[in-house]
Chimera marker file (.cmm) of the C-alpha trace (Angstrom):
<marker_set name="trace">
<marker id="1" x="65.482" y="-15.725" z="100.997" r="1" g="1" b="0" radius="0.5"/>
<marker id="2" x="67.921" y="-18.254" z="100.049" r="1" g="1" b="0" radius="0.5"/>
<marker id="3" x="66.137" y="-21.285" z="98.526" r="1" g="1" b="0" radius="0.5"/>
<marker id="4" x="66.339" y="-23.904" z="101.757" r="1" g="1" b="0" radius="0.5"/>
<marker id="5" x="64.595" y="-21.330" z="103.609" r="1" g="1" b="0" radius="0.5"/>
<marker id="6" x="61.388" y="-20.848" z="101.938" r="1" g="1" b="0" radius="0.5"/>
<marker id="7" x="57.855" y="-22.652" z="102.275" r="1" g="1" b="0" radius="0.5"/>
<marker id="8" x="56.686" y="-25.551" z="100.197" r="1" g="1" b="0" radius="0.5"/>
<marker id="9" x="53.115" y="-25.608" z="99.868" r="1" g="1" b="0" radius="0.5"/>
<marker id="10" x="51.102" y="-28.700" z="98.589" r="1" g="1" b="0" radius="0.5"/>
<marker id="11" x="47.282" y="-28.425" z="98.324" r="1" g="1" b="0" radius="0.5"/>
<marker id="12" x="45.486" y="-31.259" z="100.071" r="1" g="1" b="0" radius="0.5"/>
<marker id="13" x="42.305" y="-30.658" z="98.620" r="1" g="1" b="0" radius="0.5"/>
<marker id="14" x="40.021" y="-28.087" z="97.443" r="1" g="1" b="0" radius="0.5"/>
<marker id="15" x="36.374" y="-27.017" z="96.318" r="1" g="1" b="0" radius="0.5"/>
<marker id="16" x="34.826" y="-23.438" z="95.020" r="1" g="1" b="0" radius="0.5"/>
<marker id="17" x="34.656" y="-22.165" z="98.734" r="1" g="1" b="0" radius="0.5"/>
<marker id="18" x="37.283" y="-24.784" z="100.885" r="1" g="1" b="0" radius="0.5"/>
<marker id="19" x="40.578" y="-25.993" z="100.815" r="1" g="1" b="0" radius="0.5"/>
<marker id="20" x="43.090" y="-27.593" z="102.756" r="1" g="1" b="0" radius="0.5"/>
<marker id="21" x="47.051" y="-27.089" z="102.355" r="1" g="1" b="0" radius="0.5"/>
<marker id="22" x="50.080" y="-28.437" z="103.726" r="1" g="1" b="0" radius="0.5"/>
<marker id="23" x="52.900" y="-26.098" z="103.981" r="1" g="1" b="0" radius="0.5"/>
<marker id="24" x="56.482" y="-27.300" z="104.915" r="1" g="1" b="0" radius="0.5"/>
<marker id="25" x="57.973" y="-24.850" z="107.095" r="1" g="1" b="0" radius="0.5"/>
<marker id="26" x="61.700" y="-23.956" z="106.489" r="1" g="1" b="0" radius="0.5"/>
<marker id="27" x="62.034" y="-25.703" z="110.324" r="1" g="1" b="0" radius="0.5"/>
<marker id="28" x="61.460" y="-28.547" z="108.471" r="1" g="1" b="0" radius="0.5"/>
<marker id="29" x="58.197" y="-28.990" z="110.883" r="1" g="1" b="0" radius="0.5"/>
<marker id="30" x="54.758" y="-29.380" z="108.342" r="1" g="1" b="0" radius="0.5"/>
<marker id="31" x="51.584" y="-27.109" z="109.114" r="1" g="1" b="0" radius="0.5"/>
<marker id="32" x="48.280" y="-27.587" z="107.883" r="1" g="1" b="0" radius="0.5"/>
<marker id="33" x="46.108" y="-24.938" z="106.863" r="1" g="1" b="0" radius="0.5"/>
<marker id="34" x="42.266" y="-25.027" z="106.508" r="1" g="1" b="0" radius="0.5"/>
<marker id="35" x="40.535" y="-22.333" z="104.418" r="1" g="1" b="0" radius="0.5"/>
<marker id="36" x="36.624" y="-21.962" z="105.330" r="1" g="1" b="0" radius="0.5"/>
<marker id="37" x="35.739" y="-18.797" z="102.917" r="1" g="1" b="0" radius="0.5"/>
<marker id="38" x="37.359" y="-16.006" z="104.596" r="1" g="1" b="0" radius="0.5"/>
<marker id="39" x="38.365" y="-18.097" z="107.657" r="1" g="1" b="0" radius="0.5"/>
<marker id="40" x="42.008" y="-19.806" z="107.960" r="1" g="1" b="0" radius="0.5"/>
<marker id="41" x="42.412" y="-22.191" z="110.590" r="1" g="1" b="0" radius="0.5"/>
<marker id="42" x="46.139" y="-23.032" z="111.410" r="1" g="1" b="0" radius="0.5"/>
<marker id="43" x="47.470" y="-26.354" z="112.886" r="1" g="1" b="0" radius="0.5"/>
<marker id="44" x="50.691" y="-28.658" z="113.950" r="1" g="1" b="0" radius="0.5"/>
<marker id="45" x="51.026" y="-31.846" z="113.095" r="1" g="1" b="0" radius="0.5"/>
<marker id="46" x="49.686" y="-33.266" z="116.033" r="1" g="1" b="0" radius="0.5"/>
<marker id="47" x="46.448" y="-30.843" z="115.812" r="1" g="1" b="0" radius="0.5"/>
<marker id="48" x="45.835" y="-31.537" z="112.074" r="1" g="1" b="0" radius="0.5"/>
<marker id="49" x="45.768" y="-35.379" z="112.940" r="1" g="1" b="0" radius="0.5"/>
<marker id="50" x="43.355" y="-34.745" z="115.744" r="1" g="1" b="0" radius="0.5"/>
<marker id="51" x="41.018" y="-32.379" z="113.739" r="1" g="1" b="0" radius="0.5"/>
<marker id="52" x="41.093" y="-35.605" z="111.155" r="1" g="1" b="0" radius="0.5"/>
<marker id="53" x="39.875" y="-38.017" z="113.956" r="1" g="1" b="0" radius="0.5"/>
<marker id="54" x="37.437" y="-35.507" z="114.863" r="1" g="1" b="0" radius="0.5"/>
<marker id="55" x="36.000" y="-35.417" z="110.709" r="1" g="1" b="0" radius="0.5"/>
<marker id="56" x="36.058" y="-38.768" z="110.415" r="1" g="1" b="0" radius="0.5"/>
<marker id="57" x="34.236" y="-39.648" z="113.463" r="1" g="1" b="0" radius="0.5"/>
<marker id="58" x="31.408" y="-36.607" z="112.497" r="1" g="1" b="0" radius="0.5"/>
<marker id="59" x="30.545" y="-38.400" z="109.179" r="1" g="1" b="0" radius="0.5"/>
<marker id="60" x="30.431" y="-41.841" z="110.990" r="1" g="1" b="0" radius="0.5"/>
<link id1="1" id2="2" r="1" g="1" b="0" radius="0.2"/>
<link id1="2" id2="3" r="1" g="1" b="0" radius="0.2"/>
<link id1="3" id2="4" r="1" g="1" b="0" radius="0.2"/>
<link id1="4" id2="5" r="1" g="1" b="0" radius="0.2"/>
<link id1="5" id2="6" r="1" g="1" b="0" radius="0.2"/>
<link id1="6" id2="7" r="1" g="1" b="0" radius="0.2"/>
<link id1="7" id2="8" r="1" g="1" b="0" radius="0.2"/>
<link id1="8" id2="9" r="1" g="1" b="0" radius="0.2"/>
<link id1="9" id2="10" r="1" g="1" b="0" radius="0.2"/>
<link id1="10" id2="11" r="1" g="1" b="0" radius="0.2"/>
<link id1="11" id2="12" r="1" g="1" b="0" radius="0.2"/>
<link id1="12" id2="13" r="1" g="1" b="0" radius="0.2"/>
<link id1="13" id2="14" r="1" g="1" b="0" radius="0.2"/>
<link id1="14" id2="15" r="1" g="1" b="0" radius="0.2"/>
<link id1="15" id2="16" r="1" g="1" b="0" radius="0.2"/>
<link id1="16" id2="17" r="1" g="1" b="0" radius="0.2"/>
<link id1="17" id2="18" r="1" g="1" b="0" radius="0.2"/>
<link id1="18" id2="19" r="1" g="1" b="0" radius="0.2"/>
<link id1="19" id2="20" r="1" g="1" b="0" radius="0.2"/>
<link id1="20" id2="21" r="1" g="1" b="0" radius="0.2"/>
<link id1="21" id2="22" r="1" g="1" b="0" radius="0.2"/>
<link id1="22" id2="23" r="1" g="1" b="0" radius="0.2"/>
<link id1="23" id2="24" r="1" g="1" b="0" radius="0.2"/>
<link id1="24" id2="25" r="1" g="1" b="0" radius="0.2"/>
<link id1="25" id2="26" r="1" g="1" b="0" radius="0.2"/>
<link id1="26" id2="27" r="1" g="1" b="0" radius="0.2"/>
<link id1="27" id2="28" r="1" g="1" b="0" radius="0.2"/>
<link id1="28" id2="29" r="1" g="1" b="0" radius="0.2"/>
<link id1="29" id2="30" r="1" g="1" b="0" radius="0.2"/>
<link id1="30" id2="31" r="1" g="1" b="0" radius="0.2"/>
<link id1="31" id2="32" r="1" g="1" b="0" radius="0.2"/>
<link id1="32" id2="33" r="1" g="1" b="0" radius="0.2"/>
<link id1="33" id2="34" r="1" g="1" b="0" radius="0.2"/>
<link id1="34" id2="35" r="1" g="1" b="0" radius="0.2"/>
<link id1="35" id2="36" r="1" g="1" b="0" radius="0.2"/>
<link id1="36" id2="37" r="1" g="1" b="0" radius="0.2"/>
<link id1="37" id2="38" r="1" g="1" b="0" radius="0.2"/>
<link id1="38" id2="39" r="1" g="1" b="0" radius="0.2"/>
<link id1="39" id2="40" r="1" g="1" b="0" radius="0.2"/>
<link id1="40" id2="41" r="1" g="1" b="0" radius="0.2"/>
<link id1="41" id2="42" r="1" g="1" b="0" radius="0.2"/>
<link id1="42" id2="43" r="1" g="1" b="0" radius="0.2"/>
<link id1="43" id2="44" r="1" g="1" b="0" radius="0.2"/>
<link id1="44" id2="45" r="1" g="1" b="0" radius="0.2"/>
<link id1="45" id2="46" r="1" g="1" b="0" radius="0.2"/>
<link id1="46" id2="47" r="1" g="1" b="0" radius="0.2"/>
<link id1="47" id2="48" r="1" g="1" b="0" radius="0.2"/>
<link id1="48" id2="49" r="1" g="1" b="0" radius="0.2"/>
<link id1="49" id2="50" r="1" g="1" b="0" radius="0.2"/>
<link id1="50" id2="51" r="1" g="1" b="0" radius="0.2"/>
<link id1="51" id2="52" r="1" g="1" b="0" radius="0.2"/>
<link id1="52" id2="53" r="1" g="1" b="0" radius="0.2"/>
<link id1="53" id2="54" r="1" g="1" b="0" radius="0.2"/>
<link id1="54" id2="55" r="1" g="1" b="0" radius="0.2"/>
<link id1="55" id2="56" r="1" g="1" b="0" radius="0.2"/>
<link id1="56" id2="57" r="1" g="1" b="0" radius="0.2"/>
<link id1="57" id2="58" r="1" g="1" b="0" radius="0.2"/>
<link id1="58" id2="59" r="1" g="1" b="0" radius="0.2"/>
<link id1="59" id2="60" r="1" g="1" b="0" radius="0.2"/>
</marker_set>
């Protein structure tokens, strides 16, 4: 892989059994990536910002 086509990954956050990642696709379009244990949940952009509204409004 030449180096504009690989992934750039920035951790969001992370505990001993979570974590959440950002990685910036070579499409230049950003997915999100949530790690529950030995789950991963994938999103786009517009999902990640919706499972955020979703959080936030659970802890209100």
């Amino acid at each position: 892989m030449d180096g504009n086509s690989e992934l750039k990954i920035k951790t969001l956050i992370e505990t001993d059994n979570y974590s959440a990642w950002q990685a910036d696709e070579p499409d230049e379009e950003a997915t999100y990536h949530l790690e529950l244990n030995n789950v991963t949940i994938h999103f786009f952009k517009e999902e990640w910002e919706e499972f955020l509204e979703l959080a936030k409004r659970l802890v209100k």
